[in-house]
Backbone bond lengths (Angstrom), bond angles and torsions (degrees), N, CA, C in turn:
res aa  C-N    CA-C-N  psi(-1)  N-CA   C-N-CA  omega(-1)  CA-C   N-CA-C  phi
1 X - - - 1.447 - - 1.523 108.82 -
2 X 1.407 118.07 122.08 1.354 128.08 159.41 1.053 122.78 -42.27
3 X 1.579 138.34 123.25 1.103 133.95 159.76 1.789 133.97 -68.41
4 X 1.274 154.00 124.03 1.311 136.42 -176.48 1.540 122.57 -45.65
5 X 1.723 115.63 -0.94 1.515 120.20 173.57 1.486 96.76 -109.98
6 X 1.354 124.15 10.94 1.991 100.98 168.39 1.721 86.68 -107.88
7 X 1.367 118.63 -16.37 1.364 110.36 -175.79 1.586 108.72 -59.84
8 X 1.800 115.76 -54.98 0.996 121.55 168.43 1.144 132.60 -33.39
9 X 1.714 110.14 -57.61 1.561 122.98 -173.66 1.435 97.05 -59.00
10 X 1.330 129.00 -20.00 1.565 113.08 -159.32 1.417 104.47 -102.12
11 X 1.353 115.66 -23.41 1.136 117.54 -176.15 1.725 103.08 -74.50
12 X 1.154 129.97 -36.51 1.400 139.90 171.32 1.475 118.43 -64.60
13 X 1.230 114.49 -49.97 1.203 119.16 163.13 1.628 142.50 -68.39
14 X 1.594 103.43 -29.49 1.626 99.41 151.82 1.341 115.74 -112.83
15 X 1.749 114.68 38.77 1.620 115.81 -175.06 2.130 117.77 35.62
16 X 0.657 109.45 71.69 1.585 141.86 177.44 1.321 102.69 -100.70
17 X 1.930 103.85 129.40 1.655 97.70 -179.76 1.675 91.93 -87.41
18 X 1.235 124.57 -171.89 1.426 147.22 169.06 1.810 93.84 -56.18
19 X 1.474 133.16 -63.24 1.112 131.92 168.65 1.448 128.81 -37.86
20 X 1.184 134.32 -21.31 1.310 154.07 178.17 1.431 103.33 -97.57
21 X 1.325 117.10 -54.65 1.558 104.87 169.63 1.400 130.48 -70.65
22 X 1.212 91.43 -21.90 2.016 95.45 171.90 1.776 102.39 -82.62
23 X 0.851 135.96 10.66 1.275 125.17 -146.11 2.160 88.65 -134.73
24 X 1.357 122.21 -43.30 0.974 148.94 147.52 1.929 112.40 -41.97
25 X 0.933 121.14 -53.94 1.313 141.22 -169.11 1.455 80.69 -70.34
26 X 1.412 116.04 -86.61 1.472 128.19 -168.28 1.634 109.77 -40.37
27 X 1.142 129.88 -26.48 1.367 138.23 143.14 1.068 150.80 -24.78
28 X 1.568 85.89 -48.40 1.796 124.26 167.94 2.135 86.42 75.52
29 X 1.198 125.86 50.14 1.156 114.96 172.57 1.674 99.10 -96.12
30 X 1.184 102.10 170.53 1.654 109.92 -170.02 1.824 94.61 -119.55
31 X 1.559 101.22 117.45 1.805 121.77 -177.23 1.497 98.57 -59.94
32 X 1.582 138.74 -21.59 0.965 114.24 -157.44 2.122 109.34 -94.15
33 X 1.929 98.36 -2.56 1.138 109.60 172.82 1.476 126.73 -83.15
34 X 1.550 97.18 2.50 1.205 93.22 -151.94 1.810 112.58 -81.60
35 X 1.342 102.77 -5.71 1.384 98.32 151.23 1.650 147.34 -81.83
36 X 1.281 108.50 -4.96 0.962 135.06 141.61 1.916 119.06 -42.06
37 X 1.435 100.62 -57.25 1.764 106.82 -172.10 1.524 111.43 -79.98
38 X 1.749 105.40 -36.74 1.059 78.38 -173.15 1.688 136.41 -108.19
39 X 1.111 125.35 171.33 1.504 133.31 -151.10 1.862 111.12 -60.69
40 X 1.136 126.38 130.71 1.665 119.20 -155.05 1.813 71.98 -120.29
41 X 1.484 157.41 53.18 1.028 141.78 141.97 2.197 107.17 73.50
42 X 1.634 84.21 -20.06 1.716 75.18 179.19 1.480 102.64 -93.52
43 X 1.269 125.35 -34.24 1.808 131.81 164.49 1.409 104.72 -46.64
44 X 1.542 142.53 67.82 1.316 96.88 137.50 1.153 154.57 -30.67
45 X 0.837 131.08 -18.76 1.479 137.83 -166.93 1.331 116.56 -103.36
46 X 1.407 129.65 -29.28 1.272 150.17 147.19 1.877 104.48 -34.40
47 X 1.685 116.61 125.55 1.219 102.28 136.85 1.261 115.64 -93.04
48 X 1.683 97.73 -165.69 1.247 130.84 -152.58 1.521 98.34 -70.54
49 X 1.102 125.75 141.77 1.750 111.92 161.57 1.283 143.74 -44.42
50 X 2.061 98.62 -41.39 1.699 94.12 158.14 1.780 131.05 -63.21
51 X 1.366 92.47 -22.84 1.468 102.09 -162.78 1.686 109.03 -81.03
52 X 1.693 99.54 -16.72 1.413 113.80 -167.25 1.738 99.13 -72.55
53 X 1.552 94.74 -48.77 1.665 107.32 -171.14 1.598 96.64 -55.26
54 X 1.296 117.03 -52.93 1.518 103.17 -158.40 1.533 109.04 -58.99
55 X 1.255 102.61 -42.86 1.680 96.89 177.76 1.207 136.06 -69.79
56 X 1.207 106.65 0.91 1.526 112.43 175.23 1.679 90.06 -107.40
57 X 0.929 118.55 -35.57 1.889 110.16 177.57 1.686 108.03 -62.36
58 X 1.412 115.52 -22.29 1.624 108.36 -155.88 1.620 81.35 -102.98
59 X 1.476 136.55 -11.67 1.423 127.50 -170.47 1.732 98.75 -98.85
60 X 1.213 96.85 -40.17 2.200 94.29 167.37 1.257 108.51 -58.92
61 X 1.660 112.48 -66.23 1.492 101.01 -159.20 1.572 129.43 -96.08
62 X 1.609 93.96 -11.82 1.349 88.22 -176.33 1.303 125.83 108.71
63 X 1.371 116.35 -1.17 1.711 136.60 -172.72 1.467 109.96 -145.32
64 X 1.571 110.95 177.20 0.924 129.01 168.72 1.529 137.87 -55.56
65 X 1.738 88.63 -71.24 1.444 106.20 177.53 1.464 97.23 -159.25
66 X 1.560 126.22 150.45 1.360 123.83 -176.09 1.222 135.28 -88.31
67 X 1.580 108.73 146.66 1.586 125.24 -165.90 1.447 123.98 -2.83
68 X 1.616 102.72 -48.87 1.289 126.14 -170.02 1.182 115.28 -154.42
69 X 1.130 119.18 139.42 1.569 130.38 -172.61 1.474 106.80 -105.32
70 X 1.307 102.55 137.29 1.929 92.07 174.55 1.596 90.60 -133.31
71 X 1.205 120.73 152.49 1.112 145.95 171.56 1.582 108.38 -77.97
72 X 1.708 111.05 145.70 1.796 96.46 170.57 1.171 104.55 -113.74
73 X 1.460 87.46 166.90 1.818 104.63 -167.31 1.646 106.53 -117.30
């Protein structure tokens, strides 16, 4: 289980809005992989991390981005 301070660090560390991390969360993906996913410029082929989340959020749920965004505390 993720804690709400690796959520943070990750969101800071690969610049992630609050929307990307709620959206990630809702995923049930784990922040501490997220270097693993995302693209270091030598992957072409890799997208971007935000762009990665949305598409796997818009192929689960069916939308864009969700209802409501909450910020963490």
């Amino acid at each position: 289980m993720s804690s709400v301070k690796d959520w943070i660090e990750a969101r800071t560390k690969f610049r992630l809005s609050y929307m990307h991390i709620q959206m990630a969360r809702e995923l049930g993906m784990n922040p501490r992989k997220f270097g693993q996913l995302d693209n270091h410029k030598q992957e072409q082929w890799k997208a971007p991390l935000p762009e990665f989340i949305k598409h796997l959020y818009f192929k689960r749920f069916g939308k864009e981005q969700p209802d409501v965004v909450t910020r963490l505390k």
